[in-house]
C-alpha positions as CSV (number, residue, x, y, z in Angstrom):
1,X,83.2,-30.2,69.4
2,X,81.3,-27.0,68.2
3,X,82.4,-23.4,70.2
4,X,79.7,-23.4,72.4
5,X,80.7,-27.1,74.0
6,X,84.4,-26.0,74.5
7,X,83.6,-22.3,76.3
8,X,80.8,-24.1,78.7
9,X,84.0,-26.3,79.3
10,X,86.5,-23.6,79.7
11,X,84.0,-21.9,82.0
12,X,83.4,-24.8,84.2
13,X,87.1,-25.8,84.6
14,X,88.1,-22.0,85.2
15,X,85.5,-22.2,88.3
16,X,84.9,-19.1,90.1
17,X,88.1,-17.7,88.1
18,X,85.7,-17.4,84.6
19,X,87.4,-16.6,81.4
20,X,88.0,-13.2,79.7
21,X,88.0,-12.8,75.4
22,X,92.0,-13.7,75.9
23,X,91.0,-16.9,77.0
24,X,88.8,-17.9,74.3
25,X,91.0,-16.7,71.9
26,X,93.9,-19.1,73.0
27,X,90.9,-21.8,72.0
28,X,90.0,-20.4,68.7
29,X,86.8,-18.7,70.1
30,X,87.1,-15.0,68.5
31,X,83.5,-14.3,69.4
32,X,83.4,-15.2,73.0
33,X,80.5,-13.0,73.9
34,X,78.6,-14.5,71.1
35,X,79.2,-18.0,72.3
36,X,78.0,-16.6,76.1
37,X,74.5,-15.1,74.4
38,X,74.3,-18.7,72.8
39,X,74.8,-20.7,75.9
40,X,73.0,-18.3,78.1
41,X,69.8,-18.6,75.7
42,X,70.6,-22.2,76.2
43,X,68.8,-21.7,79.6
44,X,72.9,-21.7,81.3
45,X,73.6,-18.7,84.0
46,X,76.4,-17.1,83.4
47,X,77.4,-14.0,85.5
48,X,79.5,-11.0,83.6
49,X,82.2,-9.2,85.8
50,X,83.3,-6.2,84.5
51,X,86.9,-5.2,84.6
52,X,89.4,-2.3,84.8
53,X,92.2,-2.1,83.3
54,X,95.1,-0.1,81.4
55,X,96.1,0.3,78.0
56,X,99.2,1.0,76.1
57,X,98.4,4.8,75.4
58,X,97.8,4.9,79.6
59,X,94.0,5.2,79.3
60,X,91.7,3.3,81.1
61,X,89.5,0.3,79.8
62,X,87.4,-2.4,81.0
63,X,86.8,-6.3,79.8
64,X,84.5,-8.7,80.6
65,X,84.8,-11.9,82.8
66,X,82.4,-14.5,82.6
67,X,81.6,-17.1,85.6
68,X,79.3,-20.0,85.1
69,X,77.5,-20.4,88.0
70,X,76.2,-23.8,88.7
């Protein structure tokens, strides 16, 4: 199974949830946003969600979630 078949699997079993980067690291994916491009260009739609959140010096940051929507 190549690392576009197991994120289009991790996104449909996460549902409305979608995965973050720390997701598809726990998989081996260290490029998740490259594997979204990939599957996107594939003709799938995927919606980004972009997150707050903190950091350890206190400063703000954001991630992106990712939602298959089918």
């Amino acid at each position: 199974m190549n690392q576009n078949q197991i994120v289009l699997r991790m996104l449909r079993h996460a549902g409305r949830k979608g995965i973050t980067a720390f997701d598809g690291l726990r998989r081996n994916v260290f490029r998740l946003g490259a594997r979204i491009w990939d599957l996107r260009e594939s003709g799938y739609p995927i919606r980004t969600i972009k997150e707050s959140h903190g950091t350890p010096t206190g400063n703000p940051g954001q991630h992106a979630r990712y939602v298959l929507e089918e």
